[in-house]
ROSE-4610 file (N, C-alpha, C; in Angstrom, 1 decimal, always signed):
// ROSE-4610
residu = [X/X/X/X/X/X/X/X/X/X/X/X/X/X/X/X/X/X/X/X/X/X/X/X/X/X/X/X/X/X/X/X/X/X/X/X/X/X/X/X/X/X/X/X/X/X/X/X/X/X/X/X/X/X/X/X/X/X/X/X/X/X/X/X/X/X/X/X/X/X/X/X/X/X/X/X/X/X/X/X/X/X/X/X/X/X/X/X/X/X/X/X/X/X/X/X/X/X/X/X/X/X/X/X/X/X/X/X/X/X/X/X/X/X/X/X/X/X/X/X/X/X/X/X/X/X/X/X/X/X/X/X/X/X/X/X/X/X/X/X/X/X/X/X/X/X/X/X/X/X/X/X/X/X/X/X/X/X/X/X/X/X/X/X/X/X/X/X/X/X/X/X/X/X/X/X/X/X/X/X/X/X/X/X/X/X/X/X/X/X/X/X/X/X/X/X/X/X/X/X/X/X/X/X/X/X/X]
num = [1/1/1/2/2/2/3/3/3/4/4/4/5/5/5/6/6/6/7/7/7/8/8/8/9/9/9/10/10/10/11/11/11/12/12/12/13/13/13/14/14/14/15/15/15/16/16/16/17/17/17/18/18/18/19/19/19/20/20/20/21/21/21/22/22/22/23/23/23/24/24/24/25/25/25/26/26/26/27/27/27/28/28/28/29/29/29/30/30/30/31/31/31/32/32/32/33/33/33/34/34/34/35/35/35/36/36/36/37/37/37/38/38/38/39/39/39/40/40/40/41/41/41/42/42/42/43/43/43/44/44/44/45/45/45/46/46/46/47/47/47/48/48/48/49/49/49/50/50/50/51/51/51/52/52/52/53/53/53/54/54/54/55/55/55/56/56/56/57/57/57/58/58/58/59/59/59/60/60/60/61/61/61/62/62/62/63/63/63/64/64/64/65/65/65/66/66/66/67/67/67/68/68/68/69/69/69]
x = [+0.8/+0.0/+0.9/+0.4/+1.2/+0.5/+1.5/+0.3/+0.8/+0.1/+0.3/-0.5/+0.7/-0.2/-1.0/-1.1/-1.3/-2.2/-2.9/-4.0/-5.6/-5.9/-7.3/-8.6/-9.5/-10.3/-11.5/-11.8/-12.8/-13.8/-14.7/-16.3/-17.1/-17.7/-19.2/-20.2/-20.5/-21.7/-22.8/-23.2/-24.5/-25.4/-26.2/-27.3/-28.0/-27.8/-28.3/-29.4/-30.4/-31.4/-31.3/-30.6/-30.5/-29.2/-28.9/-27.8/-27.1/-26.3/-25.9/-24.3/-24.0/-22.4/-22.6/-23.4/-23.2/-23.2/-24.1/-24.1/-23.0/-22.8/-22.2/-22.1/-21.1/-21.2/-22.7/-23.3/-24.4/-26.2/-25.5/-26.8/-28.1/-29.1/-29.9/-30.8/-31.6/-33.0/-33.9/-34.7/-36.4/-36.8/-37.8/-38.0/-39.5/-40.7/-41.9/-41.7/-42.6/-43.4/-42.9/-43.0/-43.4/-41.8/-41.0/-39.6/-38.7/-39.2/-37.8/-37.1/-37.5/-37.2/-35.8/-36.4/-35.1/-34.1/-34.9/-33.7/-32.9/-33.4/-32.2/-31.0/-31.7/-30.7/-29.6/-30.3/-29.0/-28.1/-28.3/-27.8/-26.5/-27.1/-26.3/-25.1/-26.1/-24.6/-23.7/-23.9/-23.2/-22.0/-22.6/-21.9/-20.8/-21.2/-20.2/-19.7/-20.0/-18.6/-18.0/-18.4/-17.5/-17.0/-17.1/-16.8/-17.0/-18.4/-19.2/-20.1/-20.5/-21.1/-22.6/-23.9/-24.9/-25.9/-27.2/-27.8/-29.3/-29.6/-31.0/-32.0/-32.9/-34.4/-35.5/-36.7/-37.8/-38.6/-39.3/-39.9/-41.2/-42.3/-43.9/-44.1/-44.5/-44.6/-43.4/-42.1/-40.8/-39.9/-38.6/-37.5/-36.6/-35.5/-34.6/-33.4/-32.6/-31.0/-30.1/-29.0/-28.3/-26.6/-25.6/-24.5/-23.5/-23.1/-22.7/-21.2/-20.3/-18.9/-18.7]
y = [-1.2/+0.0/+1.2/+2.0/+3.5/+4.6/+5.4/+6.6/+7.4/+8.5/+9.5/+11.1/+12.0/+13.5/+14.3/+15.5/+16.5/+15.4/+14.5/+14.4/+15.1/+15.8/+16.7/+16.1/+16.2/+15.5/+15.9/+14.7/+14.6/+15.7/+16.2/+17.1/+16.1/+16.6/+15.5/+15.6/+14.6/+14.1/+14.3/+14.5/+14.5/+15.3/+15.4/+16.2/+16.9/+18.7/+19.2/+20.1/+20.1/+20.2/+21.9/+22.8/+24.2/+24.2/+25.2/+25.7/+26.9/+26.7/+27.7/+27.3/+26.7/+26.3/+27.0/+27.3/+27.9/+29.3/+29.8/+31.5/+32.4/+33.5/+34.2/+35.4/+36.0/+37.4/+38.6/+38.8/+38.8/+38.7/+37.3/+36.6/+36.2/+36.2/+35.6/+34.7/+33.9/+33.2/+33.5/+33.4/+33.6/+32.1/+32.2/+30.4/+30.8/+30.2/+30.3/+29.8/+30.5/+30.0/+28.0/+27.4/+25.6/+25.4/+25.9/+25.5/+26.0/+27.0/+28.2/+27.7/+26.7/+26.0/+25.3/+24.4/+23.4/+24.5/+25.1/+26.0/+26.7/+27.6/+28.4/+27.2/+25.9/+25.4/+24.5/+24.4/+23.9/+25.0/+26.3/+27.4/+26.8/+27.0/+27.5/+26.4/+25.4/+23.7/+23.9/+24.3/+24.2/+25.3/+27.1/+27.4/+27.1/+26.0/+25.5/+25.3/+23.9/+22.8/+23.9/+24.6/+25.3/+26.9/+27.1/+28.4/+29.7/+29.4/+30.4/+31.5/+32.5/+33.5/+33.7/+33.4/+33.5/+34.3/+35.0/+36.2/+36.2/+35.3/+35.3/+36.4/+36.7/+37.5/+37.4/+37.4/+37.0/+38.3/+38.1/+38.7/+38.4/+39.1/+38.8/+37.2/+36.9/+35.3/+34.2/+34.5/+33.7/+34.0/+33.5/+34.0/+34.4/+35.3/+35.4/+35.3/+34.2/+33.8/+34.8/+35.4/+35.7/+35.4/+34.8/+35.0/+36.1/+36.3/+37.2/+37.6/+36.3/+36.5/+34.8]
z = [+0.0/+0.0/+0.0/-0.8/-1.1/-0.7/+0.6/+0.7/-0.1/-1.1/-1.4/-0.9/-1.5/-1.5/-2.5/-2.2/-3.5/-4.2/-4.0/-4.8/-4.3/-5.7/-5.0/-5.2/-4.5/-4.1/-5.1/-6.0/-7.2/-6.7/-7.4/-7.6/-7.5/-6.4/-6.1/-7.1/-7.4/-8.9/-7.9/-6.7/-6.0/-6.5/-6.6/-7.6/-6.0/-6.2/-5.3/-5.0/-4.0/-4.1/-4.4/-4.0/-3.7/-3.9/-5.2/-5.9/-5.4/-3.5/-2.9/-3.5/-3.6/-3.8/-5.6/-6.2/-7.7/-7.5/-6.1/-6.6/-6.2/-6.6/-6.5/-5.1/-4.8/-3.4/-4.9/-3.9/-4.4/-4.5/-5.2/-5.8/-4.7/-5.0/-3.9/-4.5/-3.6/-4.2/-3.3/-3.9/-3.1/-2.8/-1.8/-1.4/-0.6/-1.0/-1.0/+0.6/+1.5/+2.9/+3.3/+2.4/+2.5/+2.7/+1.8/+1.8/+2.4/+2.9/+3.7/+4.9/+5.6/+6.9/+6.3/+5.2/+5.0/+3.9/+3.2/+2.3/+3.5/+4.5/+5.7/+6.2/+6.7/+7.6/+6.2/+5.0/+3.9/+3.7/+3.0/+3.3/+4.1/+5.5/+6.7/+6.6/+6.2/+6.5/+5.3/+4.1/+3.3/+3.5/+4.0/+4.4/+5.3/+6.2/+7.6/+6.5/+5.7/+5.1/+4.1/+3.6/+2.1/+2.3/+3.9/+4.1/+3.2/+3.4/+2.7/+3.8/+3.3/+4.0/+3.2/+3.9/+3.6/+4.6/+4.2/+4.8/+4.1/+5.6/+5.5/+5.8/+4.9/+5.4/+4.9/+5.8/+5.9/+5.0/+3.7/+3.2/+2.7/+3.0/+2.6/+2.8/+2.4/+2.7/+2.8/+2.4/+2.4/+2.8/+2.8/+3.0/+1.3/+1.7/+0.3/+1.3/+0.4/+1.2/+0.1/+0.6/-0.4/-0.1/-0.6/-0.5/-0.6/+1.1/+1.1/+1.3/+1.3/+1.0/+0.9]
């Protein structure tokens, strides 16, 4: 068995439900009343794992997440 380094770790093929890892410092989405619970707390995890900065608010009936560094 051979350990090696400097090898980088493939792009996950996972098909994902909410495209926070594609937007940009910026961008936001809107998320209707039904979805906004699990859209905030994916946001938030994905920010943990990918050291991202996202910024939630509560507007008329939904939330809009937007990435914010």
């Amino acid at each position: 068995m051979k350990i090696e380094t400097d090898i980088p770790v493939p792009m996950s093929t996972r098909n994902r439900k909410y495209p926070f890892l594609d937007m940009k410092v910026g961008e936001s989405i809107w998320f209707d009343e039904p979805v906004n619970g699990r859209a905030y707390r994916s946001a938030l995890s994905t920010g943990t794992r990918h050291g991202l900065k996202f910024v939630t608010r509560r507007e008329h009936s939904g939330i809009r997440i937007w990435r914010s560094a």
